[in-house]
C-alpha positions in Angstrom: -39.1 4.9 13.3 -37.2 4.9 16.8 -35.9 7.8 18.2 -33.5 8.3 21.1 -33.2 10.9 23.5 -30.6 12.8 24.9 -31.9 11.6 28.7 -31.6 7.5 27.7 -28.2 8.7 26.2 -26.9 10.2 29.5 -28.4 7.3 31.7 -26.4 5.0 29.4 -23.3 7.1 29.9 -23.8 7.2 33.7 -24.3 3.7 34.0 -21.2 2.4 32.5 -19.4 5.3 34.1 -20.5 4.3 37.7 -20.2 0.2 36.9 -16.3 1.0 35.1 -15.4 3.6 37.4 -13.8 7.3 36.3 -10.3 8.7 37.5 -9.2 12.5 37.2 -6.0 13.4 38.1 -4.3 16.5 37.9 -1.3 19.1 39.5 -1.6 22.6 40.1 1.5 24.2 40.3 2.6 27.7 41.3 5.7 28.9 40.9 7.5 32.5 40.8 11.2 33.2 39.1 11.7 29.2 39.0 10.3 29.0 42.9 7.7 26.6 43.4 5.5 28.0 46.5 1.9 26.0 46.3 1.0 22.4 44.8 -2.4 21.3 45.0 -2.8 17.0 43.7 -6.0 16.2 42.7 -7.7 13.0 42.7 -11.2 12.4 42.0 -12.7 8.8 41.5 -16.2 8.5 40.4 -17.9 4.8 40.7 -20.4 2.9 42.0 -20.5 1.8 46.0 -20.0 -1.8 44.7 -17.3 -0.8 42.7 -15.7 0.7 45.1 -16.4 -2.2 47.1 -14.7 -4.3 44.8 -11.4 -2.6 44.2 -10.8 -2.3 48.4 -12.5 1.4 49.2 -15.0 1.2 52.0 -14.0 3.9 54.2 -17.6 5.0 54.4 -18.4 1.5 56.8 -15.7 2.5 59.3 -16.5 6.7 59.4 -18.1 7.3 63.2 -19.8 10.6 61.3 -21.4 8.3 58.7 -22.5 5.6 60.7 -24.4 4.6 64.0 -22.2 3.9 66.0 -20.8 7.2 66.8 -19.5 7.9 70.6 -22.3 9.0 73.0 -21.2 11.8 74.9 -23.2 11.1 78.4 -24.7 14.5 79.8 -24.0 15.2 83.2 -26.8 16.7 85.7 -26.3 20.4 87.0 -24.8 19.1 90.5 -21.9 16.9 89.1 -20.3 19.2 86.4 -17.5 21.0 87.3 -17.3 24.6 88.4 -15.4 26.9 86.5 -11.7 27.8 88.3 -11.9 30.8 90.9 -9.0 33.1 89.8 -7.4 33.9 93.1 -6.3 37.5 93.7 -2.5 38.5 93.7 -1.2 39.1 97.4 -0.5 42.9 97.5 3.2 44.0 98.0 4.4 46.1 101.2 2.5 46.5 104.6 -1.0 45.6 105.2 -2.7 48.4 106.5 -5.2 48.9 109.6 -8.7 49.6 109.6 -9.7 52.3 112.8 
């Protein structure tokens, strides 16, 4: 007698979910005496990378964060960064006085 168990029933669910593809979309409104002051959109896709692939969605490839070819930021030695700026002091007003 076969038996099935809830894991093969959720792989099978999974599966088609990520080869189909799964869209949520939703609005969040709030509003006070007929004023609307926040609206959050939602949309959520849930596929497979070759799905995505398929139906034009590869931001992933061109990401510098997600991929290797992220700018190198060359390091400087000691001698050839720059020094912070001096703050120069304000001139004082009125006559300079003497030393004796």
């Amino acid at each position: 007698m076969p038996t099935t168990s809830g894991t093969t029933n959720l792989v099978d669910i999974l599966d088609r979910v990520l080869d189909k593809g799964l869209v949520i979309a939703g609005d969040i409104r709030v509003s006070l005496a007929n004023v609307e002051l926040l609206t959050i959109r939602i949309r959520l896709l849930v596929c497979s990378v070759d799905k995505a692939e398929q139906i034009g969605l590869n931001w992933w490839k061109y990401d510098p964060h997600l991929t290797m070819q992220a700018p190198v930021v060359p390091v400087l030695p000691e001698r050839q960064r720059a020094a912070p700026p001096r703050s120069i002091p304000p001139a004082k007003k009125g006559r300079a006085r003497r030393r004796q």
